[in-house]
C-alpha positions as a LaTeX table, in Angstrom:
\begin{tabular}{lrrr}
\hline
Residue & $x$ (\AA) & $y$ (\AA) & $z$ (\AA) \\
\hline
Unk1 & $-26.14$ & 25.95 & 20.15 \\
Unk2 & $-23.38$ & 27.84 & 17.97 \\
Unk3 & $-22.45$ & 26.41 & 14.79 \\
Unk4 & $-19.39$ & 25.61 & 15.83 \\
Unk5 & $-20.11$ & 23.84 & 18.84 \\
Unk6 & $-22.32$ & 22.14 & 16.45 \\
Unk7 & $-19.65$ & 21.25 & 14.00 \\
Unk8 & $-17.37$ & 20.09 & 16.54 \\
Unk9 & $-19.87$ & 17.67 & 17.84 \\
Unk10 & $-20.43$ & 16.15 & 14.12 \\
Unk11 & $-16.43$ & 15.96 & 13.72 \\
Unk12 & $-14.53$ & 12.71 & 13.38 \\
Unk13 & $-12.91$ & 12.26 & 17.37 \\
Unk14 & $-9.28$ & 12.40 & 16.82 \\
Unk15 & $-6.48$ & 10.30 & 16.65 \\
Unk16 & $-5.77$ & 10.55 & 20.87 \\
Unk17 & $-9.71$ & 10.07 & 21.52 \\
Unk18 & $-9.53$ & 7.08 & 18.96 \\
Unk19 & $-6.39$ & 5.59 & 20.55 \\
Unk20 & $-7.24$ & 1.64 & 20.42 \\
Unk21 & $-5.25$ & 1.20 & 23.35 \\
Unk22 & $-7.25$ & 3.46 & 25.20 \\
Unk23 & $-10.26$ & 2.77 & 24.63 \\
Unk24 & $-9.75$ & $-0.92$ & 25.36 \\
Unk25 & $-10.19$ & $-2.68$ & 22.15 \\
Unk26 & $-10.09$ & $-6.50$ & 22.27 \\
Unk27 & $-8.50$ & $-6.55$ & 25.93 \\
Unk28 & $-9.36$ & $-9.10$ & 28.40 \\
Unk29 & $-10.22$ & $-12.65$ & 28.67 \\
Unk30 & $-12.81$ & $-12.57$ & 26.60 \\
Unk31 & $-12.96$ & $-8.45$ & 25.54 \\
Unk32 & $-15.95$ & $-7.18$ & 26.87 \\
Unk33 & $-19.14$ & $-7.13$ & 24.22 \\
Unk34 & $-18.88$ & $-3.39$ & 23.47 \\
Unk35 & $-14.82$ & $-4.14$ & 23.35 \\
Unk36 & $-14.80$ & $-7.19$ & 20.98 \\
Unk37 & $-13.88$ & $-6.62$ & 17.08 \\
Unk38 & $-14.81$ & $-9.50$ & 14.69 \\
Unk39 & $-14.48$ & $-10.00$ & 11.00 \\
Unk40 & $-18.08$ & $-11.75$ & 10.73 \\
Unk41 & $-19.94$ & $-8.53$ & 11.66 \\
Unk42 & $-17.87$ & $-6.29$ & 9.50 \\
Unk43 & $-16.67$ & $-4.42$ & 12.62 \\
Unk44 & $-12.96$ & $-4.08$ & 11.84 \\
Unk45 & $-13.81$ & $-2.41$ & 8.93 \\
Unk46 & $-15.54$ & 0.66 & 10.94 \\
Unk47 & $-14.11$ & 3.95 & 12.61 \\
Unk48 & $-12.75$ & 3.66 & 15.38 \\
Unk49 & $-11.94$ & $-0.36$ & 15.30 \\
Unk50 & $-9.90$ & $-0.54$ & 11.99 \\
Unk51 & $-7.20$ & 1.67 & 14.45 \\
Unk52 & $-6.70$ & $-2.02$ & 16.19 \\
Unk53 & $-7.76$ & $-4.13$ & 13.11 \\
Unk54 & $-4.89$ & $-2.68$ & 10.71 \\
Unk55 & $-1.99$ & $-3.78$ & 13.10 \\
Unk56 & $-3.54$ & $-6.97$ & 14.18 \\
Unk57 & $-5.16$ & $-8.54$ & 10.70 \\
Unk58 & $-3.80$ & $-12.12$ & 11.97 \\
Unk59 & $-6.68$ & $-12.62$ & 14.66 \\
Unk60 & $-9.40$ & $-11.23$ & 11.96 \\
Unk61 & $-8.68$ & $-13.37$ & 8.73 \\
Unk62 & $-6.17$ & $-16.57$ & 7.59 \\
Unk63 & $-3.02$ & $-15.50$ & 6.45 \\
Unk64 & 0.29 & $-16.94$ & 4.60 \\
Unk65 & 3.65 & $-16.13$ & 6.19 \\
Unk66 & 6.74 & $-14.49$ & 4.28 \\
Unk67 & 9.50 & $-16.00$ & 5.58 \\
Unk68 & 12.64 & $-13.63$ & 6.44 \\
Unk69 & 15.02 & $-16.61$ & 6.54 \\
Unk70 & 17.53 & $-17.23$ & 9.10 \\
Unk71 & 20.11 & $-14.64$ & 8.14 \\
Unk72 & 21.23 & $-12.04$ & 9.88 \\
Unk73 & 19.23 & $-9.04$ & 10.75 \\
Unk74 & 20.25 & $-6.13$ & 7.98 \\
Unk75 & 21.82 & $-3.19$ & 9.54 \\
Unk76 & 19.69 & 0.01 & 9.88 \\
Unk77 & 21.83 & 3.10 & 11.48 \\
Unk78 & 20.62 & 5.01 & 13.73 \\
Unk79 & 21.32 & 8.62 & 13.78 \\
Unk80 & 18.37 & 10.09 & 15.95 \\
Unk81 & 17.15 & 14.06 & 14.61 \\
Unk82 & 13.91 & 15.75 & 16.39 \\
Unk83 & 12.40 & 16.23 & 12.98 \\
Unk84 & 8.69 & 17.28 & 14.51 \\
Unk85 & 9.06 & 20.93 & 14.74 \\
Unk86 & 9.64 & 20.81 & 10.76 \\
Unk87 & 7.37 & 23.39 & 9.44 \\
Unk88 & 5.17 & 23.21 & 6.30 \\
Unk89 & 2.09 & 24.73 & 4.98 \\
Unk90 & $-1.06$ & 22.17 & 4.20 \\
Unk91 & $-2.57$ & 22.47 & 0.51 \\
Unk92 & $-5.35$ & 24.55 & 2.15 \\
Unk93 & $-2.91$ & 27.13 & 3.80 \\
Unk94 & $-2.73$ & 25.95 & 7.33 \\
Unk95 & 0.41 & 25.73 & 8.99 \\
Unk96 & 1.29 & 22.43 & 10.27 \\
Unk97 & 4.47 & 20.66 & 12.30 \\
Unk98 & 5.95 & 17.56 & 10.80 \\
Unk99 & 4.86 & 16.09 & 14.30 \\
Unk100 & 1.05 & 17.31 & 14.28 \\
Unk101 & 0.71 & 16.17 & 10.95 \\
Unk102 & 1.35 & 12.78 & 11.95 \\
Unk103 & $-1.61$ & 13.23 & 14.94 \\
Unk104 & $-3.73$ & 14.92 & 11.94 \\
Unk105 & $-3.88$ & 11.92 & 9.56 \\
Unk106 & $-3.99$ & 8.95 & 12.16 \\
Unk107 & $-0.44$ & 7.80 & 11.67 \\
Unk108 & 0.03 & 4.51 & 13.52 \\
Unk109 & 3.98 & 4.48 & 12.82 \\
Unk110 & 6.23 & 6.69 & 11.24 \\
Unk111 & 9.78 & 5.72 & 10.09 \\
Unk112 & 12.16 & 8.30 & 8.35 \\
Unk113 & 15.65 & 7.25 & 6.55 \\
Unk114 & 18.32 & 9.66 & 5.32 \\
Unk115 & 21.05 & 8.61 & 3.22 \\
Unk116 & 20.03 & 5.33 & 4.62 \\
Unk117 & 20.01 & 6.37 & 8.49 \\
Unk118 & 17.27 & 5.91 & 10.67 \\
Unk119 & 16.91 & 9.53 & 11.97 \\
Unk120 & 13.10 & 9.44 & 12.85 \\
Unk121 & 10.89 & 6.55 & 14.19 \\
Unk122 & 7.38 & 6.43 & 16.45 \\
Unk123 & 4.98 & 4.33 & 17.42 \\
Unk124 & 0.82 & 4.82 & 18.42 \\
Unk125 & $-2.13$ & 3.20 & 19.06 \\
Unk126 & $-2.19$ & $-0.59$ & 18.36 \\
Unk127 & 1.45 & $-0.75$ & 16.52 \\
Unk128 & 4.54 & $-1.50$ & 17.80 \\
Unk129 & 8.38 & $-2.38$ & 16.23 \\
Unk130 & 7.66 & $-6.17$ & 15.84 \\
Unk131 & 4.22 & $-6.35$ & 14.54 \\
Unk132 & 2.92 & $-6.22$ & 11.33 \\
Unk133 & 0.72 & $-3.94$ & 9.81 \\
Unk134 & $-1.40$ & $-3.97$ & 6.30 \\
Unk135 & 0.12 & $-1.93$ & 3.99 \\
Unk136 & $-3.12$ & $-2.10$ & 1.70 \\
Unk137 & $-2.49$ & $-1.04$ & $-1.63$ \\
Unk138 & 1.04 & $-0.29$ & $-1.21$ \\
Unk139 & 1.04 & $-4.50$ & $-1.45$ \\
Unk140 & 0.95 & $-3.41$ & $-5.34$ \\
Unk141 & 4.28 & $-1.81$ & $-5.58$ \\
Unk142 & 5.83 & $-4.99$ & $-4.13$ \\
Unk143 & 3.95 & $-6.86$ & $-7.06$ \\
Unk144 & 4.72 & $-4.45$ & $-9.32$ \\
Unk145 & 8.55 & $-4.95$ & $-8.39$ \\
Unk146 & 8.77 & $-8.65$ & $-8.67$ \\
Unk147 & 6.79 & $-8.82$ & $-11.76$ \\
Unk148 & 9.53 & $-5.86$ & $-12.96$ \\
Unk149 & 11.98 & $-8.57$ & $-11.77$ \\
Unk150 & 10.47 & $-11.10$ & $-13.94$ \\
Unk151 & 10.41 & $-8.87$ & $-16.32$ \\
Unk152 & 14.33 & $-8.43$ & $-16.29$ \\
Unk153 & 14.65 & $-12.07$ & $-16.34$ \\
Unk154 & 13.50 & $-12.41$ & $-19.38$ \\
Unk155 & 10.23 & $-14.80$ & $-16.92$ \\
Unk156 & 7.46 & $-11.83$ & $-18.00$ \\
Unk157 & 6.77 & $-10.41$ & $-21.57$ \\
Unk158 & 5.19 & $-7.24$ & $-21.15$ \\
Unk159 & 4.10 & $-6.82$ & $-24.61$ \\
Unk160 & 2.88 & $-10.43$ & $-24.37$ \\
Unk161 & $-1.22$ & $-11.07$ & $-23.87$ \\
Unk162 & $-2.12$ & $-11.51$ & $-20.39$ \\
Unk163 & $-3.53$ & $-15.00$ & $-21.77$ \\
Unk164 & $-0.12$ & $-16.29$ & $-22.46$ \\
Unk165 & 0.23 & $-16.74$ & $-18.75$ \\
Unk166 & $-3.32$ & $-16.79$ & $-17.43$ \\
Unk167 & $-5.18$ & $-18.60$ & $-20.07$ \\
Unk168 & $-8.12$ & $-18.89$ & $-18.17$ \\
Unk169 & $-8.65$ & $-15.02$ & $-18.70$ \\
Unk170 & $-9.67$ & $-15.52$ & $-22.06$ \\
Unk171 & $-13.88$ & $-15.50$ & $-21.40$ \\
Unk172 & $-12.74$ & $-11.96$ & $-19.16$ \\
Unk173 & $-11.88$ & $-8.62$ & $-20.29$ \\
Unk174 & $-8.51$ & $-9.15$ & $-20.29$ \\
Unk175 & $-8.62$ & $-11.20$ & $-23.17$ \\
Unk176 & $-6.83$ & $-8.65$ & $-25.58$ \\
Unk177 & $-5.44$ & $-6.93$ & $-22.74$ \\
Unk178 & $-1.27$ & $-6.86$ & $-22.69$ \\
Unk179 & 0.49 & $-7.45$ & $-19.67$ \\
Unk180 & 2.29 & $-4.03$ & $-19.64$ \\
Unk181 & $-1.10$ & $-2.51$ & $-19.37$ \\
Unk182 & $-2.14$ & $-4.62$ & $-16.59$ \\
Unk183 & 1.12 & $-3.20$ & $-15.05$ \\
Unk184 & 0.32 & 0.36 & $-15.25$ \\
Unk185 & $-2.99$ & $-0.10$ & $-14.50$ \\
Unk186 & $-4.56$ & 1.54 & $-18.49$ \\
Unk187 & $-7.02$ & $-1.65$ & $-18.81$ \\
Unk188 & $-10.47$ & $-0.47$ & $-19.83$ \\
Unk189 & $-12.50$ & $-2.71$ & $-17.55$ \\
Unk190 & $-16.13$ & $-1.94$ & $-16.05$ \\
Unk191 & $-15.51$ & $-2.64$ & $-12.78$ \\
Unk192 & $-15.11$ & 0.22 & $-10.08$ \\
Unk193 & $-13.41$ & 1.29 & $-7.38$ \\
Unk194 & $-15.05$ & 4.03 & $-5.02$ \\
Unk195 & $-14.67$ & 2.73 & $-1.52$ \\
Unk196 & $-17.99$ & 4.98 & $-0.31$ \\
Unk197 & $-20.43$ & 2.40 & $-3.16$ \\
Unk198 & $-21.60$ & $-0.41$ & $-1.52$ \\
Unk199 & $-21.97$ & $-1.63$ & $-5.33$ \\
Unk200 & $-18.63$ & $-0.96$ & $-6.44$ \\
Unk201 & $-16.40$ & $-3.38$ & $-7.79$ \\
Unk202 & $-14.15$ & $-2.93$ & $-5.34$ \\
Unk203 & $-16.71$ & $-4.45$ & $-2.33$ \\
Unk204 & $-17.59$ & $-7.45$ & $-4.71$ \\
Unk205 & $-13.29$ & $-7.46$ & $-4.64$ \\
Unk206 & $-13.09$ & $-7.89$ & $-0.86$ \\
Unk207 & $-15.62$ & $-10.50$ & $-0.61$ \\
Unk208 & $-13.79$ & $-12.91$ & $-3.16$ \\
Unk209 & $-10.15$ & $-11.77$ & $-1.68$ \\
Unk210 & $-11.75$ & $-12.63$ & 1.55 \\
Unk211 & $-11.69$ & $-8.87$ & 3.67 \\
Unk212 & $-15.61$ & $-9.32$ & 3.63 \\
Unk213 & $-18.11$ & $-11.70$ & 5.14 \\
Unk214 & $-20.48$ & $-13.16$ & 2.38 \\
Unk215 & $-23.88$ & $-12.56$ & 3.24 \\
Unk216 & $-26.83$ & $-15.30$ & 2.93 \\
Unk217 & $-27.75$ & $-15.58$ & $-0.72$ \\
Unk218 & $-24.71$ & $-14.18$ & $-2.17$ \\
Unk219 & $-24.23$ & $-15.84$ & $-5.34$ \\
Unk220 & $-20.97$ & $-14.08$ & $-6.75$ \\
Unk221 & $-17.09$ & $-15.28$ & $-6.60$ \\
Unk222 & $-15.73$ & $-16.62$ & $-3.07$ \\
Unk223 & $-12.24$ & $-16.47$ & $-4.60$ \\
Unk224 & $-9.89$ & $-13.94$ & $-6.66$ \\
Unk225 & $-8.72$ & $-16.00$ & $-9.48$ \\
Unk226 & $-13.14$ & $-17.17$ & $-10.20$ \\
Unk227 & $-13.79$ & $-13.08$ & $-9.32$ \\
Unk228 & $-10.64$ & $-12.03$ & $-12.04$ \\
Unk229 & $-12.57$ & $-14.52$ & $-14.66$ \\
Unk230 & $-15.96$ & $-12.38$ & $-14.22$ \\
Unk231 & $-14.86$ & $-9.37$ & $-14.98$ \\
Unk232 & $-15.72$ & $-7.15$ & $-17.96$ \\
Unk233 & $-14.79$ & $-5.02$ & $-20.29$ \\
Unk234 & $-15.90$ & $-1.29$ & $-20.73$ \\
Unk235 & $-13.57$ & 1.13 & $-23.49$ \\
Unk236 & $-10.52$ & 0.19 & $-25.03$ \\
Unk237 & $-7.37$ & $-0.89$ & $-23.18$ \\
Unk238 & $-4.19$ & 0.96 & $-23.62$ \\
Unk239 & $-5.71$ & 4.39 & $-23.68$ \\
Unk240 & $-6.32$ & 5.79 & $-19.51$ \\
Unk241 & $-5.24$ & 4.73 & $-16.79$ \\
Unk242 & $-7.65$ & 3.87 & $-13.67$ \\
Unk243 & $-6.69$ & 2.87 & $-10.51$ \\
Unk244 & $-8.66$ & $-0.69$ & $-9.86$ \\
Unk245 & $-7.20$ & $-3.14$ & $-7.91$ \\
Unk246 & $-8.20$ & $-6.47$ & $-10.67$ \\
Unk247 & $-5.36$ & $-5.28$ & $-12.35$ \\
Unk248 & $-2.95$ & $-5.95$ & $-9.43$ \\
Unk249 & $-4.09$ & $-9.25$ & $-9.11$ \\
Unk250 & $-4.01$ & $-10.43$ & $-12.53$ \\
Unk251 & 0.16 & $-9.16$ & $-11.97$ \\
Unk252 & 0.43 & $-11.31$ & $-9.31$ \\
Unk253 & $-1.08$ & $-14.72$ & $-11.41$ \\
Unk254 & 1.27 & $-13.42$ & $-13.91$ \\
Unk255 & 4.05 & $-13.48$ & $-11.71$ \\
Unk256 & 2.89 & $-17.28$ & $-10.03$ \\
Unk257 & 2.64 & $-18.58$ & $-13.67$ \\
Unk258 & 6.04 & $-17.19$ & $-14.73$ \\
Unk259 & 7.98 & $-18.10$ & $-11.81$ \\
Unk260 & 5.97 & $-21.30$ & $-10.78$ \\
Unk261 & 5.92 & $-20.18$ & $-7.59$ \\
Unk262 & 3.60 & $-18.45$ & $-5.01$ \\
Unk263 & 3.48 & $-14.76$ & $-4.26$ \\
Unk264 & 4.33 & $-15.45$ & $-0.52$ \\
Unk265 & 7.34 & $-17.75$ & $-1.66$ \\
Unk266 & 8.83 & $-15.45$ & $-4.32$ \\
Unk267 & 8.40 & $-12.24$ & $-2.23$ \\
Unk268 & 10.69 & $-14.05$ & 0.20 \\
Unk269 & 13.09 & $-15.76$ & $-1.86$ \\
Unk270 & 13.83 & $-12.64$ & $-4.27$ \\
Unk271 & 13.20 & $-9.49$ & $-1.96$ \\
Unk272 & 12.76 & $-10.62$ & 1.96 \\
Unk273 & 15.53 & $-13.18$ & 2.66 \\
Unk274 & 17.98 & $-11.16$ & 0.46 \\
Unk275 & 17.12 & $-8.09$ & 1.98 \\
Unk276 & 17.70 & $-8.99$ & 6.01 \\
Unk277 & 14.41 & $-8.60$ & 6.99 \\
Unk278 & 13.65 & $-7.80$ & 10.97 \\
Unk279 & 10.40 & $-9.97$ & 10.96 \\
Unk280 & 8.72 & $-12.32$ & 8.76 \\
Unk281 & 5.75 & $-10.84$ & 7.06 \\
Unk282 & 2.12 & $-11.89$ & 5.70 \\
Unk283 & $-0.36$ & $-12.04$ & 3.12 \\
Unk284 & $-3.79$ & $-12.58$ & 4.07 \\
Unk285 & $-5.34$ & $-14.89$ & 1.31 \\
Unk286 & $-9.27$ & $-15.86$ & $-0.13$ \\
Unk287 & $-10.85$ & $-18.89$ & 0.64 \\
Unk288 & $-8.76$ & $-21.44$ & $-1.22$ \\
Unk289 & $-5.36$ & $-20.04$ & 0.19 \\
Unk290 & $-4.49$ & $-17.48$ & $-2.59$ \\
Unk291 & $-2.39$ & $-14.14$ & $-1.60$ \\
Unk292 & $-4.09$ & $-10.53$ & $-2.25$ \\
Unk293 & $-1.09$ & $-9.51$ & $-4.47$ \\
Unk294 & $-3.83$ & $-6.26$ & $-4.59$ \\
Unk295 & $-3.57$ & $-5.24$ & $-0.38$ \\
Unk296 & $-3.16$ & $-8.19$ & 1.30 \\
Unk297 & 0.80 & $-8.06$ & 2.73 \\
Unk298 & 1.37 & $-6.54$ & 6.21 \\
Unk299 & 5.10 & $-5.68$ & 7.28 \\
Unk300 & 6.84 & $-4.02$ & 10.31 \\
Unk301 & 7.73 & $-0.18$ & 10.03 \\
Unk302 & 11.17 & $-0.86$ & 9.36 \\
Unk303 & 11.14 & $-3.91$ & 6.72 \\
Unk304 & 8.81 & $-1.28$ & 5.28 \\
Unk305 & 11.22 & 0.95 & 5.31 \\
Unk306 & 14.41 & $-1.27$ & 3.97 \\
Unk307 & 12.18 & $-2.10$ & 1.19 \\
Unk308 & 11.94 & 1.35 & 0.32 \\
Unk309 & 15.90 & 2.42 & 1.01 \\
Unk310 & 16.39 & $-0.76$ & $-1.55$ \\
Unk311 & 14.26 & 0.95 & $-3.95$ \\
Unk312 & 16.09 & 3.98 & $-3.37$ \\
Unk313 & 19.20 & 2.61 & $-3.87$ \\
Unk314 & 18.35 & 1.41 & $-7.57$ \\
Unk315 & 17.38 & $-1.93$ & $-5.59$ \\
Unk316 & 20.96 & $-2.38$ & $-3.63$ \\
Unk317 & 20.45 & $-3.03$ & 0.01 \\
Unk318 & 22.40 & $-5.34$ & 2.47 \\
Unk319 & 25.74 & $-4.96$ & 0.43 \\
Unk320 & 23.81 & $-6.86$ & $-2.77$ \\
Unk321 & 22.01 & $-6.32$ & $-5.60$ \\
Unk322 & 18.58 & $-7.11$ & $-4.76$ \\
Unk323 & 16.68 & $-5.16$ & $-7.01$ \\
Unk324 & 17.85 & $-4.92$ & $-10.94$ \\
Unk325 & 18.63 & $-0.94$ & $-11.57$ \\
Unk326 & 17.16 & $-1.07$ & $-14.91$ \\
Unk327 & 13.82 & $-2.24$ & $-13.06$ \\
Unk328 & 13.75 & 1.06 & $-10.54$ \\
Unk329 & 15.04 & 3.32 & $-12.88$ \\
Unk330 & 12.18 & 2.26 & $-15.17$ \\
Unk331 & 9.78 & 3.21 & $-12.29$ \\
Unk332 & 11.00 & 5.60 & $-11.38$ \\
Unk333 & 11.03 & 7.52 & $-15.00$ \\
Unk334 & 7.37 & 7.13 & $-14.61$ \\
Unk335 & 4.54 & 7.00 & $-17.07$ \\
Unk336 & 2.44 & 8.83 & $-19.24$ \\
Unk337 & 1.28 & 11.72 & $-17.63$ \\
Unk338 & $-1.27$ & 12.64 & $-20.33$ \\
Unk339 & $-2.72$ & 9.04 & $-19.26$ \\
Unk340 & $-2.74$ & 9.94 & $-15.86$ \\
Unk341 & $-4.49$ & 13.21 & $-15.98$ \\
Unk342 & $-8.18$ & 12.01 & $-17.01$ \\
Unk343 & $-8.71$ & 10.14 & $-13.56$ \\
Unk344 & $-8.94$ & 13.33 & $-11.74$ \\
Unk345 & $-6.29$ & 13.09 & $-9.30$ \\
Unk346 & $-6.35$ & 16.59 & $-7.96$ \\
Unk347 & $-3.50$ & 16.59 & $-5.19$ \\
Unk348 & $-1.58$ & 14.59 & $-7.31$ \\
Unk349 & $-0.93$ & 17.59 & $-10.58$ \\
Unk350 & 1.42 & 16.03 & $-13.09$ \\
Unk351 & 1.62 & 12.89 & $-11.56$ \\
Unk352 & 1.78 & 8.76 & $-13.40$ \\
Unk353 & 1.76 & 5.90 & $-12.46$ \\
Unk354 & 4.40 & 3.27 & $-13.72$ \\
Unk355 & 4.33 & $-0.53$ & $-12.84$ \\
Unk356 & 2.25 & 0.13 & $-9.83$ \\
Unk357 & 4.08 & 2.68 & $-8.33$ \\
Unk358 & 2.92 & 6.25 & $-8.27$ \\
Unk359 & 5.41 & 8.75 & $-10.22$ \\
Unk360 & 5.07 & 12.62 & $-8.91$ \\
Unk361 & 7.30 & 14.12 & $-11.64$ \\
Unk362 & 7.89 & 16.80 & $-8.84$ \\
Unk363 & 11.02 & 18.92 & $-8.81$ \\
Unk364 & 12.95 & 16.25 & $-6.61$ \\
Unk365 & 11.75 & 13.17 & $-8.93$ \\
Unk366 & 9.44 & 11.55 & $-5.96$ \\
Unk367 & 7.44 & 8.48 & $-6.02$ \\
Unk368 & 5.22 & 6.55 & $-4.12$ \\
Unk369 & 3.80 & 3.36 & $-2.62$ \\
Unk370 & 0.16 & 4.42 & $-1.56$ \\
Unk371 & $-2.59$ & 2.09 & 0.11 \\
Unk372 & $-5.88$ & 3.36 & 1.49 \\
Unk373 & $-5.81$ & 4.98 & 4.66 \\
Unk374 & $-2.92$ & 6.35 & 4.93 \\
Unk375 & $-0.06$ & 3.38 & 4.39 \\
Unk376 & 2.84 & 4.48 & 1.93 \\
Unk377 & 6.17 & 4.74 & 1.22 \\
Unk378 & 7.55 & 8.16 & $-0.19$ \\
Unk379 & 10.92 & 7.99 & $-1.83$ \\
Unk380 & 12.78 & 11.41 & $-2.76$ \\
Unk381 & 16.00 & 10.49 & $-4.75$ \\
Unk382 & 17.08 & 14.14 & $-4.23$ \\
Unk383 & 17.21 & 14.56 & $-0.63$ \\
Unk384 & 18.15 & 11.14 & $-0.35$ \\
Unk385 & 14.79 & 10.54 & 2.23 \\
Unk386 & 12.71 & 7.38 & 2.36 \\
Unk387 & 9.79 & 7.63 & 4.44 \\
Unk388 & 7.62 & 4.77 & 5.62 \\
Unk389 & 4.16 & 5.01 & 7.29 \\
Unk390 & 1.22 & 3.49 & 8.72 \\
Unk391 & $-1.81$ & 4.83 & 9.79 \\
Unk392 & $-5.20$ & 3.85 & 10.15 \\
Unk393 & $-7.00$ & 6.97 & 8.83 \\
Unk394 & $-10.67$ & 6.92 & 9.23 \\
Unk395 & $-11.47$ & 8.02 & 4.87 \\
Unk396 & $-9.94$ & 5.18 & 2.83 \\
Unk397 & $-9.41$ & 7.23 & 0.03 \\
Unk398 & $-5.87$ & 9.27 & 0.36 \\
Unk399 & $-7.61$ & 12.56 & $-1.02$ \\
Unk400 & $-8.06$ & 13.16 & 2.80 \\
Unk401 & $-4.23$ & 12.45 & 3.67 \\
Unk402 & $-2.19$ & 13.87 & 0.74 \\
Unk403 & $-3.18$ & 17.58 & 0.98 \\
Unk404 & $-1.30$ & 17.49 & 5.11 \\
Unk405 & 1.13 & 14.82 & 4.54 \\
Unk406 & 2.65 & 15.72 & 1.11 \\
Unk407 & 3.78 & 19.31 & 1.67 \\
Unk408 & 4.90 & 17.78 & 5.20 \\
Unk409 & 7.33 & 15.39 & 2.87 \\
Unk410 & 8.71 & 18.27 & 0.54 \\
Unk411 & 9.24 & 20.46 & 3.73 \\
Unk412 & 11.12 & 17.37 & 5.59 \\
Unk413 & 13.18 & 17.07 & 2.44 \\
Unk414 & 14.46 & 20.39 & 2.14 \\
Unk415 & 15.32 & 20.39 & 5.47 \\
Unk416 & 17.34 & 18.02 & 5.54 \\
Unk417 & 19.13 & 18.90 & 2.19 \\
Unk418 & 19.89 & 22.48 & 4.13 \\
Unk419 & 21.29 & 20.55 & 7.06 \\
Unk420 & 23.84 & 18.89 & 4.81 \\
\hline
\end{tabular}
């Protein structure tokens, strides 16, 4: 046997030979055996079945609607372009279509808006225009923003202690930890997040958020607020940032405590109703019926994509202000970069993060809502492009998507800014 023969037979099957539609995931009256996905085993969470799990997170775990009101529909133009012959070179010198990159990384949908026109939008494997999809991390940025709105309001300190709001904290290691740190993520905590370590933080996360069984003679938290009250320090806050997702959901008590509400009530009342949301969306939530404010909400493509063309818009959308300026203009000036740099974030050079969005500092001032495999929103002010995407790539970690779909983004961009 050659070596590549060999190699090609230890590859990861594509996105067409991984199609969940194909391969008959979870069809029929009962699915076959072989066919059925279940939270219980853990089986949505392997490669190939997370392809139907991400769109479909409803039949796998309890969730908490977002109500879209009963408005009107917000207007989303249409103006069609065949964008998938747009050329670009990957970060490791291949050249790659705007089109194949999409097949490359496992996109599940793909929706492209410039100047607030819809000129790009597709569809594959389990998705499709009405159903949600887990955004995974990019859930942050949607905390981030309300607690920015809070913020604005005058609700959230962020030079306050995170125990003004969350008194409960004060046995954790956020004890002397401020809120604005919590909000860019520069907590010194000793949990961890590496999504390959079965004893990472981040798998003790899941089974207290509730994206995990718990296993006989588990002893730890069953819920986030008792797993947030556990945690512990390790270095000083204030002086790094690391990504870890506690942070995210000690934001989103801040923001219940401060508005009195829940996360699934104020995302609706402040961002989804006002915004003219296509479909309602959802959180999933732990045992006791709290939100993931971390990765739990799942949205269509294209409420995914009005929230970013809000954000775009210094948070105007639907002929309102939605969105205070001063609270996207704030992201979108970004962070500390010198903060940034320790974590190691090799395709992102340069790059901060800033009230749980990630900054790029790149020449066209993007930034970015980014969730594990694959899900994000990309907004470049410059070319006036918001793209939104889903995908059910089979690393979690984006390290495996950014060095294809980033230079696909920057191509797209300029592009478009030649077309006029």
């Amino acid at each position: 046997m050659s070596v590549a023969t060999a190699a090609s037979q230890t590859a990861t099957p594509t996105a067409a030979e991984t199609d969940p539609e194909a391969l008959g995931w979870m069809q029929g009256f009962p699915p076959l055996p072989d066919k059925t996905i279940t939270f219980h085993n853990g089986s949505f969470r392997s490669f190939p079945e997370l392809r139907w799990a991400w769109s479909n997170i409803r039949q796998l775990v309890p969730t908490v609607n977002v109500w879209r009101g009963a408005g009107p529909v917000s207007a989303l133009p249409r103006e069609e372009q065949d964008i998938g012959a747009s050329a670009s070179v990957t970060m490791d010198g291949r050249p790659m279509t705007f089109e194949r990159m999409l097949e490359e990384t496992y996109a599940d949908g793909i929706a492209v808006l410039h100047r607030g026109r819809l000129i790009y939008e597709r569809y594959f494997g389990a998705l499709k225009p009405h159903k949600p999809h887990i955004a995974m991390s990019v859930t942050k940025s949607f905390t981030g923003t309300l607690a920015g709105m809070l913020v604005a309001e005058g609700k959230i300190d962020p030079q306050a202690p995170v125990t003004d709001y969350v008194p409960e904290l004060k046995t954790s290691a956020f004890v002397d930890a401020r809120v604005h740190e919590v909000m860019d993520m520069t907590t010194g905590l000793e949990y961890t997040e590496v999504y390959t370590d079965k004893n990472s933080g981040v798998f003790g996360l899941r089974r207290a958020n509730g994206m995990a069984p718990i296993e006989p003679g588990y002893e730890g938290a069953t819920n986030i607020f008792d797993f947030l009250c556990a945690q512990k320090k390790q270095g000083e806050h204030g002086k790094a940032f690391a990504y870890k997702t506690v942070n995210s959901d000690v934001l989103a008590f801040i923001c219940r405590r401060a508005s009195g509400m829940t996360l699934s009530d104020l995302l609706s009342e402040r961002i989804w109703i006002p915004m003219g949301a296509e479909e309602d969306a959802h959180y999933h939530v732990d045992r006791i019926g709290t939100e993931s404010g971390g990765g739990g909400l799942s949205t269509s493509l294209r409420d995914l994509a009005r929230f970013g063309e809000t954000i775009r818009n210094h948070g105007r959308f639907n002929g309102r202000q939605i969105v205070p300026s001063q609270v996207v203009e704030d992201i979108a000036r970004g962070g500390d970069p010198e903060k940034f740099k320790p974590a190691g974030y090799t395709t992102l050079p340069g790059a901060s993060y800033r009230n749980q969005w990630w900054v790029t500092h790149n020449a066209h001032g993007a930034f970015m809502a980014r969730g594990v495999h694959g899900q994000g929103i990309y907004i470049d002010p410059k070319a006036e492009m918001v793209i939104a995407r889903y995908a059910s790539h089979p690393a979690a970690g984006n390290a495996a998507n950014d060095p294809v779909t980033l230079p696909a983004y920057m191509a797209l961009a300029k592009d478009l800014m030649a077309g006029g």
